[in-house]
N, C-alpha and C positions, 0 to 999 in steps of 0.2 A: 105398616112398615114402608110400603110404597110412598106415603107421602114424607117422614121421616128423608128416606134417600132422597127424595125429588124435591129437598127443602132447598138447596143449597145450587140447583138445577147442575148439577152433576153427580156420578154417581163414581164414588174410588173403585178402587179393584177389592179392598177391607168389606166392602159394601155391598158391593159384587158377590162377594162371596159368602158374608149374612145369609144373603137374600135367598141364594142359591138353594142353601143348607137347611134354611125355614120350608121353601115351598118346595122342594123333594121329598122332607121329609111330611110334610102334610098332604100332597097329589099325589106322591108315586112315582113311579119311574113310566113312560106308557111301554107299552112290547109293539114290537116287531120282529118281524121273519125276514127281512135285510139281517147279512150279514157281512162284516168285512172280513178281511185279513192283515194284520199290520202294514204288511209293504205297500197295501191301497190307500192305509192312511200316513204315510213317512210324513208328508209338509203337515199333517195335521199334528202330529204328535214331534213333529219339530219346533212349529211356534209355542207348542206346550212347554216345552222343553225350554227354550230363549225364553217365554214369560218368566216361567222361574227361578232361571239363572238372573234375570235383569232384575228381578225384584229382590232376590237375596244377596247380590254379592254390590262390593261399592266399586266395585272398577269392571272395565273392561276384559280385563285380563283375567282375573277373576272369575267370571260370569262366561268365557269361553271355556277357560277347564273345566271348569262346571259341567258345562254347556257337553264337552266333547266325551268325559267320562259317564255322562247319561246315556249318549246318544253310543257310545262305545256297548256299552251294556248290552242293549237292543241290537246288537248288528249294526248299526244301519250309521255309515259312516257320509254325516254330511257336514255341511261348509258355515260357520254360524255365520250368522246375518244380522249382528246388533239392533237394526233397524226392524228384526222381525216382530217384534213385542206386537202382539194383535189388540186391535181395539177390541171393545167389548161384545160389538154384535158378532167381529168374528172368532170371537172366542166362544160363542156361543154355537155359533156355526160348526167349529169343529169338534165340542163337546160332543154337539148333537150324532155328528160323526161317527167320532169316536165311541158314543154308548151304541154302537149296532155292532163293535169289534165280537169275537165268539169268544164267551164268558169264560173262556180261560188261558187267554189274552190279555186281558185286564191286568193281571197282577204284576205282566211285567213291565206295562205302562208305567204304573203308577211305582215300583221299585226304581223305574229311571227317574222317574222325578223327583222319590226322594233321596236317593244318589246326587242328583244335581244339587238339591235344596241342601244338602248337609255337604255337601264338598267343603266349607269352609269352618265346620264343625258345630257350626251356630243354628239354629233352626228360628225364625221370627217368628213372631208371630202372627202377621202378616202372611210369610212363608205357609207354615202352618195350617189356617183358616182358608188359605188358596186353595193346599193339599186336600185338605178336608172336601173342598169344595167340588174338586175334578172330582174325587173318590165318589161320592157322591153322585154328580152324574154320569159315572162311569158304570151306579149299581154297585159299587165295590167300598161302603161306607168304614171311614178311617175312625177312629176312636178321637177323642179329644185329645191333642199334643200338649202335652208340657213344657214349654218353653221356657 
C-alpha cells in the first residue's frame, strides 16, 4: 500500500486516510496512561474541525458555519482560521494527541465533526473516509458512511 501512495510522490488526504484505516485496523491502537482533557486539546481539535469544514464545503463562508456550529457544540468558541487546514504530519501529530483524550470524550469530538461535515447536508466521500479515519485513531471506529 505504501508504495501504491508513494507512486505519484504525494500523498492526498483520500490516501491519508486509506492508509490510516488499514494500518489501525491491522496494529492496533498502542495504550497509554497520558491523559488529556478537551480544553488541553482546543487548537488540536480546532484544526480537526477547519480540516473538515475546508474539505467539505466549496466556499469560505460555508466551511465557517460549518466551522462555528461544530466548535459551538463543544463549548469551545473560537476564531476560524481558513489557513488552518493542517498538513499531514500535523495532522498526525494531533491525532496522536488527541487519542490520549479520556475515552468518554471521544464521542463528542467526533459528533462535532460530524455536525461540521453534514452542515451543508451533503456528506463526501472524501468527508466520509476522513471521518472514518479520525474515528479510528481516536479508538472510537465509525462504520462505513453511505454517501
Amino acid at each position: 500500500m505504501e508504495l501504491l501512495i508513494a507512486a505519484d510522490k504525494r500523498t492526498s488526504l483520500f490516501e491519508w486516510s486509506i492508509k490510516t484505516i488499514v494500518t489501525r485496523h491491522i496494529r492496533g491502537v498502542p495504550r497509554s496512561a497520558k491523559r488529556y482533557l478537551p480544553t488541553e486539546t482546543r487548537a488540536e481539535i480546532s484544526r480537526l474541525v477547519c480540516l473538515i469544514a475546508k474539505v467539505g464545503h466549496k466556499n469560505d463562508e460555508d466551511a465557517e458555519a460549518a466551522f462555528h456550529q461544530a466548535m459551538q457544540s463543544l463549548n469551545f468558541p473560537m476564531r476560524y482560521q481558513p489557513d488552518a487546514r493542517p498538513k499531514l504530519k500535523q495532522l498526525e501529530l494531533d491525532l496522536e494527541k488527541l487519542s490520549h483524550l479520556r475515552p468518554l470524550d471521544k464521542p463528542a469530538i467526533l459528533r462535532a465533526l460530524v455536525i461540521c461535515a453534514s452542515h451543508d447536508d451533503v456528506i463526501t466521500t472524501a468527508e466520509a473516509e476522513l471521518l472514518r479515519a479520525i474515528a479510528e485513531c481516536l479508538d472510537c471506529p465509525l462504520p462505513p458512511l453511505l454517501v
